[in-house]
MMTF fields as JSON, N, C-alpha, C and O atoms, coordinates in Angstrom:
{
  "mmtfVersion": "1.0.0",
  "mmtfProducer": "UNKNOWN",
  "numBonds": 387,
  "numAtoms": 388,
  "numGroups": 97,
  "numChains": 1,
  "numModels": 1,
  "chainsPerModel": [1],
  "groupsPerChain": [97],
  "chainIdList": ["A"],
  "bondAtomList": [4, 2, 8, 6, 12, 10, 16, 14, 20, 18, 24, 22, 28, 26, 32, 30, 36, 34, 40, 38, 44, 42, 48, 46, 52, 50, 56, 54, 60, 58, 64, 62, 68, 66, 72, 70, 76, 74, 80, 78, 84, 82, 88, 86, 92, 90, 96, 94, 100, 98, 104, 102, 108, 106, 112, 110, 116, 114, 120, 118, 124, 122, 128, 126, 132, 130, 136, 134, 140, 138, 144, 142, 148, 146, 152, 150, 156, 154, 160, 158, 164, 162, 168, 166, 172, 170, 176, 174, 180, 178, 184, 182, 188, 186, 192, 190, 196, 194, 200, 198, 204, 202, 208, 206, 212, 210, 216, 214, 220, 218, 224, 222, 228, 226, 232, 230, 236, 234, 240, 238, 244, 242, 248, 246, 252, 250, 256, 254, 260, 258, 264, 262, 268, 266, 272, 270, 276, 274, 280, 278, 284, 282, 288, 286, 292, 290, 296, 294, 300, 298, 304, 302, 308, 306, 312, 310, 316, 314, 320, 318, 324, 322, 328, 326, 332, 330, 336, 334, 340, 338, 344, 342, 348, 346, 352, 350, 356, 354, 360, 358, 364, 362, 368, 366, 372, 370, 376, 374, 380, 378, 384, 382],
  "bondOrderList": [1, 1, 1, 1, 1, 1, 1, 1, 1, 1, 1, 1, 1, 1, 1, 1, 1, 1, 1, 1, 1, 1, 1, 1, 1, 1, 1, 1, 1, 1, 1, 1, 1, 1, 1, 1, 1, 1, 1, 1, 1, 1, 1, 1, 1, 1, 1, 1, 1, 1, 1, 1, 1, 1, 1, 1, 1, 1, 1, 1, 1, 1, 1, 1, 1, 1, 1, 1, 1, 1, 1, 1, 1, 1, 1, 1, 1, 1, 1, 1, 1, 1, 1, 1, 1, 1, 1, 1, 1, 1, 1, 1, 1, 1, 1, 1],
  "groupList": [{"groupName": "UNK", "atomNameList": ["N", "CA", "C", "O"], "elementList": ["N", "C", "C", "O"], "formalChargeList": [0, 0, 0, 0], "bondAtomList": [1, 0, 2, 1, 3, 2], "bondOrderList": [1, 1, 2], "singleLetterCode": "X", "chemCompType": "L-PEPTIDE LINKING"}],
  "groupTypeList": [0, 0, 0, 0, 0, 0, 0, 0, 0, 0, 0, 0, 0, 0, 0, 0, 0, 0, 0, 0, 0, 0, 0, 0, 0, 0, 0, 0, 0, 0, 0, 0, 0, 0, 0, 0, 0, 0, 0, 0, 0, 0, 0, 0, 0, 0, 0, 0, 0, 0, 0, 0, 0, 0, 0, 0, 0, 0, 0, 0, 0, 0, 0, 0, 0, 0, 0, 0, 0, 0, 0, 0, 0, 0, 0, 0, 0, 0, 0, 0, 0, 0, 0, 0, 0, 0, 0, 0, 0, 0, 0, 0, 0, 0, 0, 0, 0],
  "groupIdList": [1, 2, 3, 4, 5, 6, 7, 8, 9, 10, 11, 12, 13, 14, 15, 16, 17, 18, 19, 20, 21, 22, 23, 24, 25, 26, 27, 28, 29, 30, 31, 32, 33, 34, 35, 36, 37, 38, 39, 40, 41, 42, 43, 44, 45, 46, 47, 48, 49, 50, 51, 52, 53, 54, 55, 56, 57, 58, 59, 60, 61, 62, 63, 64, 65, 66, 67, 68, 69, 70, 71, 72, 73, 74, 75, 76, 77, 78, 79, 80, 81, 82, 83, 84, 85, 86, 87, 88, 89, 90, 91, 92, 93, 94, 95, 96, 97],
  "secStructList": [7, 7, 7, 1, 7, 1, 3, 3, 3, 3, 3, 3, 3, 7, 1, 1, 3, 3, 3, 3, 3, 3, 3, 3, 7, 1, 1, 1, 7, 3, 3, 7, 7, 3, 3, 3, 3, 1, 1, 1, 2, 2, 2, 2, 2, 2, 2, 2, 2, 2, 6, 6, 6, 6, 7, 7, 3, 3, 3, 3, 3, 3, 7, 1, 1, 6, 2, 2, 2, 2, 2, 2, 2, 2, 6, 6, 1, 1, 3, 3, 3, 3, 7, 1, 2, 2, 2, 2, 2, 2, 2, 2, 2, 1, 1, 7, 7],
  "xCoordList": [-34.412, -33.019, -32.671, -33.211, -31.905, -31.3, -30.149, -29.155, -30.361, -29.21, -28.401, -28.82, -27.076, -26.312, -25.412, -25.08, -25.268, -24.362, -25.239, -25.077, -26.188, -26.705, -26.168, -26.895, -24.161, -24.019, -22.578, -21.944, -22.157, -21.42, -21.135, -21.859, -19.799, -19.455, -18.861, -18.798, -18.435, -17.597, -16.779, -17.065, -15.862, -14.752, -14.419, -14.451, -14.03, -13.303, -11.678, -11.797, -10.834, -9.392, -8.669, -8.235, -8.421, -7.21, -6.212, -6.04, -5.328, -3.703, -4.07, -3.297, -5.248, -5.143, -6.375, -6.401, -7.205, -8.842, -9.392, -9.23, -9.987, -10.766, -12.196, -12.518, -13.254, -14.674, -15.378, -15.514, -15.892, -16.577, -17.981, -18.374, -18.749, -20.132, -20.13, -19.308, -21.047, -21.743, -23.043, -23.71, -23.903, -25.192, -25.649, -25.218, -26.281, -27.098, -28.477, -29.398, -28.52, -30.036, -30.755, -31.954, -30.094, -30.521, -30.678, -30.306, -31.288, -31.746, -30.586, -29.924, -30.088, -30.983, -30.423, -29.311, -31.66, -31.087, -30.578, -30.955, -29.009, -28.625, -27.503, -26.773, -27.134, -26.49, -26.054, -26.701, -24.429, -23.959, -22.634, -21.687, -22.311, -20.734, -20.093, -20.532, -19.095, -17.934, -16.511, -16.316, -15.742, -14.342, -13.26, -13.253, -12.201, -11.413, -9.502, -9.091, -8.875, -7.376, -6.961, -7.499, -5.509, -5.051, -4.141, -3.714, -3.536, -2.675, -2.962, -4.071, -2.425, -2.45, -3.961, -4.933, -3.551, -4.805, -6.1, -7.177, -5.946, -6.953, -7.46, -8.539, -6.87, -7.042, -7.746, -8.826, -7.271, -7.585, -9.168, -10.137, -9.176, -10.17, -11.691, -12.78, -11.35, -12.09, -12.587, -13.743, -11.484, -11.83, -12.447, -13.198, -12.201, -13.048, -14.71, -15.48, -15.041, -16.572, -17.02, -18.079, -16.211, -16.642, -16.905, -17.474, -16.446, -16.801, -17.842, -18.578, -17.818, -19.262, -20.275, -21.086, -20.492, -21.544, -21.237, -21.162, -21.084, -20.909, -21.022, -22.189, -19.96, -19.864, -18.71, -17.803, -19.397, -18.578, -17.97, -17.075, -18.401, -17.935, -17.241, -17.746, -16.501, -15.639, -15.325, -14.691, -15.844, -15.514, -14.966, -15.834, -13.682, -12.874, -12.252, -11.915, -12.208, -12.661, -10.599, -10.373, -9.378, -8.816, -7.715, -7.81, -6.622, -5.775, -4.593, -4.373, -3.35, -2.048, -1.894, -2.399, -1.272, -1.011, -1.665, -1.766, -2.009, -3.509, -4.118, -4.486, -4.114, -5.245, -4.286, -4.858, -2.787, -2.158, -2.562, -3.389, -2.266, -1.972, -3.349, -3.322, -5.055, -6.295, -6.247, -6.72, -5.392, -5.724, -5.28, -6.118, -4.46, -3.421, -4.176, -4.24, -4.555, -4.943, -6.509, -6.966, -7.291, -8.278, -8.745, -9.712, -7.233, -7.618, -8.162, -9.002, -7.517, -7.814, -9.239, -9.68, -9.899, -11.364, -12.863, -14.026, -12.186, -13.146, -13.048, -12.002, -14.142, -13.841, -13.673, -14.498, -11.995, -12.173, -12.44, -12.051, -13.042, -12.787, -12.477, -12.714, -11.871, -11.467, -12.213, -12.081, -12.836, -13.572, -12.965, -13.394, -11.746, -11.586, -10.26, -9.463, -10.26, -9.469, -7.876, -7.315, -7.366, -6.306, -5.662, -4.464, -6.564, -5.627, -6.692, -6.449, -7.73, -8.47, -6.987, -6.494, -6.514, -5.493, -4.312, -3.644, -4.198, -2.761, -3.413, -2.844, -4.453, -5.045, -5.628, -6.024, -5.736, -5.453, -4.295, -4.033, -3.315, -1.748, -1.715, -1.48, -1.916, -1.301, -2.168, -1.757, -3.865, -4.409, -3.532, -2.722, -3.85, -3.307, -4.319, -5.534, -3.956, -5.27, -5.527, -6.519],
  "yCoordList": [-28.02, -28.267, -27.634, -26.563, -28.142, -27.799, -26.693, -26.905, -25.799, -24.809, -25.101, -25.112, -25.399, -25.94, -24.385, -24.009, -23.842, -22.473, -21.24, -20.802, -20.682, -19.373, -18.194, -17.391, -17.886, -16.657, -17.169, -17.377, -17.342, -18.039, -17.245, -16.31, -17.667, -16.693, -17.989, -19.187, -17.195, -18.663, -17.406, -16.272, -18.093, -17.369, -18.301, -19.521, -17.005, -17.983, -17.022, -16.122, -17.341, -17.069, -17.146, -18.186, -15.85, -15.54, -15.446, -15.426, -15.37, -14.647, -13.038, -12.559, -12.359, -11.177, -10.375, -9.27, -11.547, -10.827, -12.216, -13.429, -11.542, -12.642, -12.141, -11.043, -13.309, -12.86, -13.502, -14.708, -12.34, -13.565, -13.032, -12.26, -13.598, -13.722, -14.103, -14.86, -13.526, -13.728, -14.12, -13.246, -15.286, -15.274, -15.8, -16.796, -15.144, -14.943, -15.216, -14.54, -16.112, -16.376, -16.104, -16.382, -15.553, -15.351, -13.759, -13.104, -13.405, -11.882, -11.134, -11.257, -10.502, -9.908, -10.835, -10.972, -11.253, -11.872, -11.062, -9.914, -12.015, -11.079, -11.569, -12.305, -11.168, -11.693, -10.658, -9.76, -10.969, -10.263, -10.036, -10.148, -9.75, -10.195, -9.271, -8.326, -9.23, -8.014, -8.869, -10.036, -8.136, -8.338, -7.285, -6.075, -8.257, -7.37, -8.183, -9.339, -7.014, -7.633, -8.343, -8.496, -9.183, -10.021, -9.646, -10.475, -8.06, -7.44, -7.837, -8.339, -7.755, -7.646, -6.454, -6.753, -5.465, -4.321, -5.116, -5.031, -5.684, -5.952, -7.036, -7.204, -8.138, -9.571, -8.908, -9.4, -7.733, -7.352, -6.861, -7.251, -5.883, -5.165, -6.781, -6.697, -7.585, -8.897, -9.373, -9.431, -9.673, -10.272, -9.32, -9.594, -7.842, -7.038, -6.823, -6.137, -7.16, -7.178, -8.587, -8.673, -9.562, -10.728, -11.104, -12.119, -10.222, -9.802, -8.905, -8.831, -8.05, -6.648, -7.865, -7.865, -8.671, -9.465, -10.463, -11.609, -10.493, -11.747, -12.747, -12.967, -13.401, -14.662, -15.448, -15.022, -17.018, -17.758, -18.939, -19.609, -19.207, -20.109, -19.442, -18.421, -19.903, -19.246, -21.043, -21.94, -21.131, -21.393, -21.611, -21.609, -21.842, -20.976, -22.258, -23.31, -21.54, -22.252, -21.959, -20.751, -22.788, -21.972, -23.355, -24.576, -22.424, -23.297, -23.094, -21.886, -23.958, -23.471, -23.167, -23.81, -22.271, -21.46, -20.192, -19.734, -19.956, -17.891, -18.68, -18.074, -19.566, -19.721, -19.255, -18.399, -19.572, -19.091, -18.294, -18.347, -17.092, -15.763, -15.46, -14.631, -15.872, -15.914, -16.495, -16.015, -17.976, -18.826, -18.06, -17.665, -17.842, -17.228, -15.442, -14.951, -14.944, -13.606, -14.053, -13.182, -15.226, -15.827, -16.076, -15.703, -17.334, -18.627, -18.015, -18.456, -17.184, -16.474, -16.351, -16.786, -16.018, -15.17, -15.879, -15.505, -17.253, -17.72, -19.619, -20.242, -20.08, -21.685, -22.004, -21.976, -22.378, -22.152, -23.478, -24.501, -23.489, -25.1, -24.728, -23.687, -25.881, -25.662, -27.023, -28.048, -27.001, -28.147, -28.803, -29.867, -27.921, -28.428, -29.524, -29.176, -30.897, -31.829, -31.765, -32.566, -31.088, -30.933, -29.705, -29.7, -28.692, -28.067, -28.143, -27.335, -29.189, -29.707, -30.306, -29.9, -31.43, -31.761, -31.147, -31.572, -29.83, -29.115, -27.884, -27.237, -28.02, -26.897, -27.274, -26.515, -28.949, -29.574, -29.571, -29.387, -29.846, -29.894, -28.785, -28.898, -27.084, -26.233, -25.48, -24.665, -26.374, -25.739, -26.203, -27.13, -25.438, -25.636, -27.038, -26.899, -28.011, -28.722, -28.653, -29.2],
  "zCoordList": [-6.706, -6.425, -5.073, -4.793, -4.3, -2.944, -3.205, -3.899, -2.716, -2.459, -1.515, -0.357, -1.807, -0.863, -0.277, 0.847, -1.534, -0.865, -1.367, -2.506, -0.477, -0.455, -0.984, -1.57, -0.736, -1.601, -1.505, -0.47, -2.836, -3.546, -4.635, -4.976, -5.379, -6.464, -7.36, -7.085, -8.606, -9.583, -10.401, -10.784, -10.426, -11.312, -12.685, -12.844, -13.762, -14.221, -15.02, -15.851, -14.685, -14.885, -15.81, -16.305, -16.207, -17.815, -17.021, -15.803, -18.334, -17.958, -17.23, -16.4, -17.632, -18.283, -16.947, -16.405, -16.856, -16.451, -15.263, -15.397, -14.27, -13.828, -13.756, -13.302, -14.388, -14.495, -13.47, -13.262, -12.735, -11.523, -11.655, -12.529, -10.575, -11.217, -9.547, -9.03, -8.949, -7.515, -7.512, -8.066, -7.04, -7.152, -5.428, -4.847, -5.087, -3.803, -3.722, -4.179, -3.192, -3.368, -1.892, -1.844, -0.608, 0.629, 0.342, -0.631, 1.407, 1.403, 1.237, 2.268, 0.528, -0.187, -1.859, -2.369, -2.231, -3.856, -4.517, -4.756, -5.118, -6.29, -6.852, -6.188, -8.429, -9.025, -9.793, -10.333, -9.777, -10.379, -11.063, -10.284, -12.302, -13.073, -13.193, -13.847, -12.728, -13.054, -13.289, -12.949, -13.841, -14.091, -13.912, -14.14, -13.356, -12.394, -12.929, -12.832, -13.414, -13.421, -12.65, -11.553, -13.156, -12.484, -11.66, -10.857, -11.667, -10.658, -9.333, -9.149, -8.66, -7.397, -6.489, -5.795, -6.87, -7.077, -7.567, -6.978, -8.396, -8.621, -8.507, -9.075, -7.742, -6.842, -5.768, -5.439, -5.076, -3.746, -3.985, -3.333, -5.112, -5.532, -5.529, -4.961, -6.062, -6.26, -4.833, -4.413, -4.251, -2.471, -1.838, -0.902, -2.309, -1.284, -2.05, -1.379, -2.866, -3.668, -2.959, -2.336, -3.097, -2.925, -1.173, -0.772, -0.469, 1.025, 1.254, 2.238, -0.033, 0.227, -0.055, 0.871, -0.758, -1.346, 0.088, -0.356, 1.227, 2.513, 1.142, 0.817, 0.268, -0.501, 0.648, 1.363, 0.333, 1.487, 0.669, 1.185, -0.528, -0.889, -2.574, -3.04, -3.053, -4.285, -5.133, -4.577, -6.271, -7.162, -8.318, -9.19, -8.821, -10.121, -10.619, -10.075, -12.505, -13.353, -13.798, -13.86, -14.051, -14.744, -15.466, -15.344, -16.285, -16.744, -16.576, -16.486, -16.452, -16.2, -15.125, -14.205, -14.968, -13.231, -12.428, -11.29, -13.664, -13.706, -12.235, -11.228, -12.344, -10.678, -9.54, -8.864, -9.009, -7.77, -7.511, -6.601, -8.104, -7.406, -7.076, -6.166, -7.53, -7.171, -5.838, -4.808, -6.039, -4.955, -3.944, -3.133, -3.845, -2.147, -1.696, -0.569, -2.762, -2.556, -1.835, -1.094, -1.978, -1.767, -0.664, 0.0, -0.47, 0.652, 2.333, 3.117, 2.375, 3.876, 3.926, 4.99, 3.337, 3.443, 2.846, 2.997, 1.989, 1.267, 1.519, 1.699, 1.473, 0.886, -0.738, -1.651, -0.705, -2.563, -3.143, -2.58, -4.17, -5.021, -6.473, -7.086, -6.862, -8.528, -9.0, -8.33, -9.932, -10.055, -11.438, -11.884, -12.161, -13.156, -12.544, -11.673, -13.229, -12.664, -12.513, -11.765, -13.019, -13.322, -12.375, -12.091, -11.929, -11.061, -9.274, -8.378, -9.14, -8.263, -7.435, -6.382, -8.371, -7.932, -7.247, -6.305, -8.082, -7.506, -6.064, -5.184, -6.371, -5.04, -3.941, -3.057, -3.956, -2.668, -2.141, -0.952, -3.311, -2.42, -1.904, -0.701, -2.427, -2.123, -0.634, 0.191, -0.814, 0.428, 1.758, 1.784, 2.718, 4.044, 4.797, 4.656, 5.373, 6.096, 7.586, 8.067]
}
């Protein structure tokens, strides 16, 4: 299989918790899951792991609205996608083009 994104992360989004999971397959390999609140503190706490790990691409899994406050604490620093259809839709509108 083709590796399209070398160090990449995937989330996936509660009301409560976001579980992300980083996997790197360029030097140095590595993978790895932690979970981090949805505060603010702890959005920041997320983007700054997900920068220690150089991740370039961000993935997240969510329902309802739990994705905004990910998305915007995010968009600056990462390429995001939501792959689930329903808010794919609403996070094109809300990206910048």
């Amino acid at each position: 299989m083709e590796v399209l994104y070398p160090r990449c992360a995937g989330l996936d989004v509660h009301k409560d918790v976001v579980v992300a999971c980083v996997r790197c397959v360029s030097t140095p390999v590595q993978q790895e899951v932690r979970s981090f609140r949805t505060t603010t503190s702890g959005l920041l706490s997320l983007a700054e792991w997900l920068n220690s790990c150089s991740c370039t691409h961000v993935a997240m899994e969510a329902t309802g609205v739990y994705w905004k406050p990910v998305w915007h604490i995010l968009e600056e620093d990462f390429e995001l996608y939501s792959p689930t259809p329903r808010t794919s839709r609403m996070c094109r509108a809300a990206r910048p083009t």
